[in-house]
PAMIKE-110263 format. One record per atom (N, C-alpha, C, O, CB): residue in one letter; x negated, y, z. Coordinates in steps of 0.1 Angstrom, whole numbers, plus 5000, padded with zeros to 4 digits. Atoms other than C-alpha are relative to their C-alpha. Glycine has a CB too. Layout:
<dovos>
aXYZ
...
</dovos>
This chain:
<dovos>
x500149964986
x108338580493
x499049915007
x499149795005
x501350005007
x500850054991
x105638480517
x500649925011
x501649935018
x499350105005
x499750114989
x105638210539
x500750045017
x501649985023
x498549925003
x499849924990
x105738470570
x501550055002
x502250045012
x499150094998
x499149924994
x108438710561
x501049864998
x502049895006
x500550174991
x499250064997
x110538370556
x500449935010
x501549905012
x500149954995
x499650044987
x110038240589
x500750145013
x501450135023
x498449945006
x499649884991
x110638630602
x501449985000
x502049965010
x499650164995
x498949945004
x113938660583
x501349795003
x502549765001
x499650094979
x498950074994
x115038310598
x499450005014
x499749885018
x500449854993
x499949904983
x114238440635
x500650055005
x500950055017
x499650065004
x499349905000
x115938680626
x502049985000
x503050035005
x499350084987
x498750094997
x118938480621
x500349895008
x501049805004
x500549954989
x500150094985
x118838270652
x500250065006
x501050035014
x499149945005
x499849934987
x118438570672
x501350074997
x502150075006
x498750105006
x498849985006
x121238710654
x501549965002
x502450045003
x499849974992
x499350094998
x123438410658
x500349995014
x501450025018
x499549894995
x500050024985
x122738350695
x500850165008
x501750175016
x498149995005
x499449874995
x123738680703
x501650044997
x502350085006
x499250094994
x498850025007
x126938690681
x501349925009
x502449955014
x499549924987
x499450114987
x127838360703
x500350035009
x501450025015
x499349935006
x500149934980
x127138510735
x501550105002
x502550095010
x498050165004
x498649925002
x129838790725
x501049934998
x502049985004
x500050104990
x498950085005
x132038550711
x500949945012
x502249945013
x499349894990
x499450084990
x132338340744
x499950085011
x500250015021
x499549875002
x500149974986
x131838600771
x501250124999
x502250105004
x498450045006
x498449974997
x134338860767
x501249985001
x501950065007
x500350064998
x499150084993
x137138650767
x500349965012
x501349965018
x500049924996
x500450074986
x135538490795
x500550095007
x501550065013
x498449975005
x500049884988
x135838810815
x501450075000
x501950145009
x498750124997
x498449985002
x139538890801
x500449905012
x500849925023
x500849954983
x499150124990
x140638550817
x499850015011
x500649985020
x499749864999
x500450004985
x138838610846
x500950115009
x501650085019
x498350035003
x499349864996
x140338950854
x501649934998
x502149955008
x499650174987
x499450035002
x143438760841
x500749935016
x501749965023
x499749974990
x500250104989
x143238510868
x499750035014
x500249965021
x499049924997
x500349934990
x142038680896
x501450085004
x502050045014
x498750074997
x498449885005
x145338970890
x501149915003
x502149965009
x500250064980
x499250084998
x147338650891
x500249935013
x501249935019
x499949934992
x500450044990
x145938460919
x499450055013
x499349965021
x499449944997
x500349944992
x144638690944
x500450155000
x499950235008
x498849975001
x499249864998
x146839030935
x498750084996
x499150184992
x500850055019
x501349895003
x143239220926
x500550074990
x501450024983
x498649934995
x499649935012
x143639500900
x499149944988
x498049894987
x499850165003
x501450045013
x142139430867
x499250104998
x498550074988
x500549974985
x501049914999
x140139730871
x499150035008
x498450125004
x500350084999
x500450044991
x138639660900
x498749924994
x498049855001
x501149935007
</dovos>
């Protein structure tokens, strides 16, 4: 394999990764929040 497609195909897994992450730590995030909010200020969680 060429020097190229190996730098593509680890780009490709970074941007991959990063993204993966992002999902990993943000809808939780936004459970708890809705969680927290529902608890602490009566808001609906649909809201």
């Amino acid at each position: 394999m060429g020097v190229i497609t190996v730098l593509l195909m680890a780009l490709y897994v970074v941007i991959g990764g990063l993204t993966t992450l992002y999902l990993l730590f943000s809808f939780p995030a936004v459970i708890v929040w809705k969680f927290y909010r529902k608890f602490k200020n009566g808001i609906s969680l649909f809201r």
